[in-house]
C-alpha angles and dihedrals in degrees: 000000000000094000091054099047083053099057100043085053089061098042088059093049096050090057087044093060089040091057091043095055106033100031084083100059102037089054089057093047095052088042079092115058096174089053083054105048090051085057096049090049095050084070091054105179086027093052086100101048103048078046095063093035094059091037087053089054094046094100095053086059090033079226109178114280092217103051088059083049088055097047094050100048078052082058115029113020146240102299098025098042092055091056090051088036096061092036088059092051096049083044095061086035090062093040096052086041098060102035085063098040094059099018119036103023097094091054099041096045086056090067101037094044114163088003078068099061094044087059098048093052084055099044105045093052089062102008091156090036089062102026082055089045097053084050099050088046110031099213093146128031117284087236095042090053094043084049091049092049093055091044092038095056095247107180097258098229090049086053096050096040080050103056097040095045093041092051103048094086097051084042096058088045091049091044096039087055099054090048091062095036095101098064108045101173094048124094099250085060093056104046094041089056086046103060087045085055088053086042090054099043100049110066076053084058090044085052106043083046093046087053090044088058 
């Protein structure tokens, strides 16, 4: 048990230092939608697959969602982006739910105790109900959702249908909005930032409400 506490810890601690050292310089590279989508293209077969690698490993960086969603709109299109799109992001979900479920559970219940346990009780009942719901309406990060599922014994395929189903929506506005980036006084632009803006706004309006009772 030791041994295994230990080890989680390190692990931990190894993807702590990575991010600390590499999340700089990724987000300057992806500052840049148009740069990577000419990388992408310059693979041209394999476009698909390095998308939905670096997308998988998003959530390790906590890279932004949407920019991933942009680029790929830029790439892909509209139909097809959102599908990739929404692939990539159950991708990283997975990835952050597992490496906290058999990672980083020991160390974290350690620190939520009995909170823990009161979670749990609410979650299991209606895992794909709430997974669905903090996708829809973003309250809470997309990573640190996808990291509390793993810790918080979501039942995994509840976890996957959620995130792909939840995202769907927010997926079709990002991509949609880096299809139409390259032309900014057209239409398509405008709508498309203003659905983000409606997108954005929206999880605010859930809170306040929430607050308001």
């Amino acid at each position: 048990m030791r041994f295994k506490r230990a080890f989680s810890f390190i692990l931990l601690l190894f993807i702590i230092v990575v991010v600390l050292l590499y999340r700089k310089e990724l987000l300057n590279m992806i500052k840049n939608p148009e740069d990577i989508r000419n990388f992408l293209l310059s693979y041209r077969g394999y476009a698909v697959v390095i998308f939905l690698l670096l997308s998988a490993i998003r959530s390790i960086f906590l890279l932004p969602a949407g920019t991933f969603a942009v680029i790929s709109g830029l790439t892909f299109g509209n139909l097809i982006g959102t599908l990739l799109t929404c692939v990539g992001v159950t991708l990283s979900g997975i990835l952050a739910y597992l490496i906290s479920k058999y990672f980083g559970r020991e160390f974290v219940e350690g620190i939520l105790k009995r909170k823990k346990i009161e979670i749990n009780n609410l979650i299991k009942k209606e895992g794909l109900f709430y997974i669905v719901s903090l996708r829809l309406i973003p309250i809470f990060p997309f990573d640190a959702v996808s990291y509390a599922s793993g810790i918080m014994d979501v039942n995994f395929k509840d976890f996957v249908l959620g995130t792909f189903l939840g995202s769907l929506p927010g997926a079709f506005i990002y991509t949609f909005l880096g299809n139409s980036i390259l032309d900014v006084r057209g239409p398509k632009f405008k709508l498309a930032l203003f659905l983000v803006i409606i997108s954005s706004v929206t999880p605010l309006i859930y809170k306040y409400v929430i607050q308001k009772g």
